[in-house]
C-alpha positions as a printed Julia matrix, in Angstrom:
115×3 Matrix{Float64}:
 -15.67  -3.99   -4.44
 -12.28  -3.22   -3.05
 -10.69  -0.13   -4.2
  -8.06  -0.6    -7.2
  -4.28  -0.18   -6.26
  -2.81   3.2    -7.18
   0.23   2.97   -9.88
   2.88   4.16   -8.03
   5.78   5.61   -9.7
   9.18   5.73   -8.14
  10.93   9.34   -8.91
   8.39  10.85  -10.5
   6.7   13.58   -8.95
   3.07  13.44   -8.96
  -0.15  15.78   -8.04
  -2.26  14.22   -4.97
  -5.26  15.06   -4.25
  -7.06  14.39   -0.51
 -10.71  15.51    0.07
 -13.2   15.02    2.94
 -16.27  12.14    2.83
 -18.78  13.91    0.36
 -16.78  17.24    0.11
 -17.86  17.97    3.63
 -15.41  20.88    5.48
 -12.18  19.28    6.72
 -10.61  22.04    8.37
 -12.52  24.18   10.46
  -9.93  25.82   12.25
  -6.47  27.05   12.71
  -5.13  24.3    14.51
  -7.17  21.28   12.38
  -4.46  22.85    9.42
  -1.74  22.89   11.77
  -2.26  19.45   13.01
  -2.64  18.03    8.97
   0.89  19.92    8.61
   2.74  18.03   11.68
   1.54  14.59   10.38
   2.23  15.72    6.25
   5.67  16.04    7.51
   5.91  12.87    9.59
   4.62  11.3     7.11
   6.21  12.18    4.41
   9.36  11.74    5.91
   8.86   8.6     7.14
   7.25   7.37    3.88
  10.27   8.74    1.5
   7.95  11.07    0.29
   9.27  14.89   -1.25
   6.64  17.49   -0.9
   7.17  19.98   -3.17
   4.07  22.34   -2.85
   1.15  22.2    -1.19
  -2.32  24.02   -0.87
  -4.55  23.22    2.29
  -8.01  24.61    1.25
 -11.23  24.3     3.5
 -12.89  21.16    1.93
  -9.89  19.5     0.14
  -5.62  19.76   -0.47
  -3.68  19.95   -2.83
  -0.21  18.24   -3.1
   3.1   17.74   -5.54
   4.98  15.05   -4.06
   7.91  12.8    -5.39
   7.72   9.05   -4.05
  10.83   7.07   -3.11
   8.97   3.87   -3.76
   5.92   2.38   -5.71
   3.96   2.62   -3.1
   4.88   5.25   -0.69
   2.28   7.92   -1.87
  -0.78   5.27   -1.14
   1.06   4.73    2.54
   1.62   7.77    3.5
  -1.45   9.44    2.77
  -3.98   6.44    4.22
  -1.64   7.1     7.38
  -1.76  10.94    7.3
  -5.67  10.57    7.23
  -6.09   8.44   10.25
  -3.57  10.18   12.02
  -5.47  13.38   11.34
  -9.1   12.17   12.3
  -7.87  10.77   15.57
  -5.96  15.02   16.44
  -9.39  16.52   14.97
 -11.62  14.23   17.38
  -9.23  15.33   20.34
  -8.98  18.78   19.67
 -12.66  19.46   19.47
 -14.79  16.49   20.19
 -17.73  18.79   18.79
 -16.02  19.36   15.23
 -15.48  16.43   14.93
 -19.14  15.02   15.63
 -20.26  17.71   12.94
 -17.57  16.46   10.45
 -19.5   13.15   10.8
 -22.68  13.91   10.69
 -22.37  16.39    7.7
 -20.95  13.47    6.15
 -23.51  11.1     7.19
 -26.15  13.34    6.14
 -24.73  13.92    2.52
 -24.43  10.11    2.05
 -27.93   9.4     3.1
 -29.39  12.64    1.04
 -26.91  11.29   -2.35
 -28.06   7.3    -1.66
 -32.26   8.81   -1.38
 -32.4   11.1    -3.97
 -35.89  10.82   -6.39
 -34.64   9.49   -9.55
């Protein structure tokens, strides 16, 4: 079942939150927050998106962010994520193979658990 649309609300500022597949570690290193940073700000700009505060923490971030339009949050940040897997696979090709497998492995271990 597709995913529902997110109410956007024009002018109102809002608290986003972005985590990795099953919680697994998104940033594992000084430049994977760096590189998140250069495309929250292309982004955001490009979006008409404010970003008022934010807080990059290992596994997830935080973010309060004012829209221009209805649906610039849901744009910006589906944008900001594929931008960001694509830097974290070139940076380190082995970071990001462990990024997918940890997140592999969590799915498969949540989908076979005894009930």
């Amino acid at each position: 079942m597709a995913r529902l649309r997110r109410m956007g609300l024009p002018g109102v500022p809002q608290h986003a939150i972005q985590r990795g597949n099953n919680r697994v570690v998104c940033f594992g290193a000084e430049e994977d927050f760096a590189a998140y940073a250069y495309w929250l700000d292309e982004y955001s700009r490009e979006y008409g998106v404010a970003i008022h505060a934010w807080l990059f923490m290992i596994h997830h971030v935080h973010l309060l962010l004012t829209p221009a339009e209805d649906d610039s949050v849901s744009r910006m940040m589906q944008s900001l994520r594929r931008s960001y897997d694509v830097d974290i696979k070139a940076l380190s090709p082995e970071r990001f193979a462990l990024y997918i497998a940890e997140s592999a492995l969590l799915r498969r271990v949540s989908i076979s658990s005894p009930s």
